[in-house]
N, C-alpha and C positions, 0 to 999 in steps of 0.2 A: 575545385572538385564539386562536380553536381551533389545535391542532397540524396540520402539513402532513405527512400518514403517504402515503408511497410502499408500495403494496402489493407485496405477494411476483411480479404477475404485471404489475409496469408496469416496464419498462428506466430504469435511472438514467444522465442522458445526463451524462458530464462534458468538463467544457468549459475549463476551468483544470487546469494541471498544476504541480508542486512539484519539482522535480529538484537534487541537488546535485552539482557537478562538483572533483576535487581533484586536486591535484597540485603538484608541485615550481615554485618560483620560474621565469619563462620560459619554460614549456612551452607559452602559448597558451591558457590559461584565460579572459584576458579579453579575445582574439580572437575568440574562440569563440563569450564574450555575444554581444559585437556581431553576430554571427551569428543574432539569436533574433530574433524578428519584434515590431519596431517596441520595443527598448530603451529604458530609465532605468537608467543604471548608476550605483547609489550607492558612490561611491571610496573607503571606507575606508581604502585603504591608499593611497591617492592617489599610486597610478604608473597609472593608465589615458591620460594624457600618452603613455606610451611604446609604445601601440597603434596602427599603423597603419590601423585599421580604425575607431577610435572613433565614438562618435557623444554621443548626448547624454550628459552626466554631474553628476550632483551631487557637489560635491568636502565631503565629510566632516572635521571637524577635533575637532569634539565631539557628541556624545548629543541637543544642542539642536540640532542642522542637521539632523534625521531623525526627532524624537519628534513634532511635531508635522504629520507630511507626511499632508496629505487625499487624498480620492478625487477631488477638482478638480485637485489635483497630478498625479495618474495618469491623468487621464480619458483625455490625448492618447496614451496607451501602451498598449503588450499585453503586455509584461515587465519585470518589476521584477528587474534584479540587483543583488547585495550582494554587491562586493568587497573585502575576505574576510569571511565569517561570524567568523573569530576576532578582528580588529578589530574590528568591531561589539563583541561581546562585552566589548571590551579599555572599548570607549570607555561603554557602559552598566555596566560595575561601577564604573567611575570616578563615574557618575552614580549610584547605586546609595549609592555610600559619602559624597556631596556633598552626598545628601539626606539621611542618615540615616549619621551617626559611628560607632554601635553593628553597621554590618553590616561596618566595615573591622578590617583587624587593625593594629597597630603599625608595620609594614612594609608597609602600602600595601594588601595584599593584601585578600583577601573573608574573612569567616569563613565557618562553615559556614552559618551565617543567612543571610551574606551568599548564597553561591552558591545556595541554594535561592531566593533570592527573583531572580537571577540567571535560571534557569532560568524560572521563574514567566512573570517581565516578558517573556522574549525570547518564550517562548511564547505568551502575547499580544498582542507584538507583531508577531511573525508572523502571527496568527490572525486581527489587525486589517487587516493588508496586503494579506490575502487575499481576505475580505471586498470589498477595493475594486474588484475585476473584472479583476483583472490574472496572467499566469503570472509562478510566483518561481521563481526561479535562480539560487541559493546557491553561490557560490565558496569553498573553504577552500586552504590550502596544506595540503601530505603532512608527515606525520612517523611515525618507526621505535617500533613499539611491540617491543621485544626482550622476548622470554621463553628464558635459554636461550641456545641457538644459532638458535631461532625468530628470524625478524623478519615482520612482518606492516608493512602502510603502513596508516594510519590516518588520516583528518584530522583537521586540526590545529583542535580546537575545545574547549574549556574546559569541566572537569567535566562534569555532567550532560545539559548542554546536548547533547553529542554524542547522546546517546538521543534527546532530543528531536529535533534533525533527520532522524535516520533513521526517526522513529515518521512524522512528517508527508511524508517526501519518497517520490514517487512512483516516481522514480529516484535510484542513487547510483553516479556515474559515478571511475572513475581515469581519470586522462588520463598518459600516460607514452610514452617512447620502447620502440618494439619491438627486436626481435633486429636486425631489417633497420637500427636508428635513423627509421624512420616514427614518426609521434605518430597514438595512437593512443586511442579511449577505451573501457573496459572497466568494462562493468556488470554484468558476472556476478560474485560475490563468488570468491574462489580460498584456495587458501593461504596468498596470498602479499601480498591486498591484501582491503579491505572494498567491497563491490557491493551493490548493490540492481537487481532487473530485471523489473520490472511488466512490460514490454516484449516483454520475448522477447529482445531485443536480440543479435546476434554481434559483438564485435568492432569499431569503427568505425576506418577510417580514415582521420584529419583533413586533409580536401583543402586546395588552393589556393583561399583566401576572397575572390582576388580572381575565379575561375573559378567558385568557388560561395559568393555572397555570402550566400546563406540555408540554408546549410547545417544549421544548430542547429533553424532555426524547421522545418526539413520534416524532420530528425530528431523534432521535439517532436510534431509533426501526426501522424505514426505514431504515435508513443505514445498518444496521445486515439485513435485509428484503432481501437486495440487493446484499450483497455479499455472505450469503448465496443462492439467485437464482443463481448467479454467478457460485457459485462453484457446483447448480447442473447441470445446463447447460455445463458447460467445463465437468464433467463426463458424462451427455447424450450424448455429441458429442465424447470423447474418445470411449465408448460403440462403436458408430453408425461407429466408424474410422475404428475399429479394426474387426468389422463385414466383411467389405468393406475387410481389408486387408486379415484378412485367407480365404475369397472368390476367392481373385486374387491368393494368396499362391497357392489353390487345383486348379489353372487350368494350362495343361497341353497339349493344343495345340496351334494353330497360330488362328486357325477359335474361339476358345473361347476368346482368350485374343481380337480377333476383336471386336467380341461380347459385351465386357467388355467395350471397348474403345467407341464406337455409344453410352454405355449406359450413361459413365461417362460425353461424351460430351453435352450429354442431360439434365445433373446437373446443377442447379443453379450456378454462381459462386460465387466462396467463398473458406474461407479457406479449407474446405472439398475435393472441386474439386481440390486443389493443390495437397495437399495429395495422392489423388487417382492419379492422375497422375505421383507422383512420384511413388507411388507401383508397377502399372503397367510397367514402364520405367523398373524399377527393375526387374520385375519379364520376358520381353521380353528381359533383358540381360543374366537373369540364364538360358532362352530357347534358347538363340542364334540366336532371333526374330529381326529385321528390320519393319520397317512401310513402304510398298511401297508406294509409291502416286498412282502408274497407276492403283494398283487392286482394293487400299484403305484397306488394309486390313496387316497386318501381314505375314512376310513371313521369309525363314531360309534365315540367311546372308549366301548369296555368298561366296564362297572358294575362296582364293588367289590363284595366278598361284603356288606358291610357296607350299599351301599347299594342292592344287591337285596334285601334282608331289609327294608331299611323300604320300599321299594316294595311288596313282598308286603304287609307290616303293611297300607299305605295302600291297595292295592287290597281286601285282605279288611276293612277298616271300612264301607269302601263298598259294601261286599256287606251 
């Protein structure tokens, strides 16, 4: 099967999103799923019992209740969450070391074989999940990374793996009480906590789920809103780039590319005016163009002594 190449000037529409949300025990993490449009919440930590808002849920106890879940499994859903990414974790190195003795250590733990092949597997198992046409929504609990007198909040998610989620996640949400005690969630990365914000996102304020039952899912809708604009604007501006360029390409004296130069300079700045100004650069080196300052304008570079002398030589043979 040929390869499917999206060109530089067709919009990539996406349609699934990746988000992780963290925070302290109780704060409404997995309220909040149940908030996303049409739920499977797989319970690894198996207190989604204690949500008022619940709805469907896989209750997790080992590695074998989730390694084998199809896209027939999913088909009825539009969100798969996994509560918590670091049980998951907890419960696949257990399976990790079950199959294979040499990745455990003495004390139960992973070695270093172990956690890379840790990393590995979660990463394709995520990569499989996704695949099946569903949005994922990764829950972790917080924990204090102290440097110092620093503390930073971090989720709580094992070895490497943590890169991993924030390489694939779209958003990376805290969810935490504010000054006022509102819960709140914040996707801007700070000093003080780790973010991710494809979005734009300000600040959210976690309403009442019983006054806004879909809260999460029409948070999530703006996000596909936004990176879909995204991705038409980056082709508007490719369009508008390349316009500009075979413009410069077809001219083919000094007085037009001056021309060009007064109009570019008359551009907003911004990354478009870089551009044009490297085209132009370009294309006044394939004319063998100079910028004078005294005339202002474009003019042929000056011959070296050296290679007026062979143009002399090469006109007087010809004579």
């Amino acid at each position: 099967m040929s390869v499917v190449i999206t060109k530089r000037h067709e919009s990539i529409e996406v349609v699934q999103w990746v988000t992780l949300l963290y925070g302290q025990p109780g704060i409404g993490k997995t309220s909040t799923a149940f908030t996303c449009h049409n739920p499977l919440l797989l319970d690894f930590d198996e207190g989604a019992h204690r949500s008022e808002f619940r709805k469907d849920v896989v209750t997790i106890r080992s590695w074998a209740d989730v390694a084998g879940i199809t896209e027939d499994d999913l088909r009825p859903y539009a969100t798969l969450v996994v509560d918590t990414v670091g049980r998951l974790l907890d419960h696949l190195a257990l399976d990790i070391i079950k199959r294979n003795g040499k990745m455990g250590t003495m004390a139960g733990g992973l070695t270093l074989q172990g956690y890379g092949a840790l990393k590995s597997q979660f990463g394709q198992w995520i990569k499989a999940t996704r695949s099946m046409g569903v949005n994922v929504l990764l829950l972790a609990h917080e924990k204090e990374d102290r440097q110092g007198d620093e503390v930073k909040i971090r989720p709580d998610i094992q070895g490497s793996s943590s890169g991993e989620v924030f390489k694939i996640a779209d958003q990376v949400g805290y969810i935490h009480a504010n000054n006022n005690n509102l819960r709140v969630i914040d996707f801007e990365p700070s000093d003080h906590w780790l973010g991710k914000n494809t979005g734009g996102f300000k600040t959210l304020l976690i309403p009442n789920f019983h006054s806004e039952p879909q809260f999460f899912a029409e948070t999530m809708q703006q996000l596909l809103d936004q990176m879909n604009s995204s991705s038409k604007v980056a082709k508007e501006f490719a369009d508008v780039a390349d316009a500009h360029r075979d413009e410069i390409l077809s001219l083919d004296s000094a007085e037009a590319l001056s021309l060009k130069v007064r109009a570019v300079a008359e551009m907003e700045d911004g990354p478009l005016k870089v551009i044009m100004k490297n085209f132009v650069s370009k294309k006044a080196k394939a004319l063998n163009l100079k910028w004078d300052i005294e005339i202002g304008a474009f003019a042929p570079v000056p011959e070296t002594a050296e290679e007026a002398e062979t143009t002399n030589e090469e006109e007087t043979n010809d004579v």
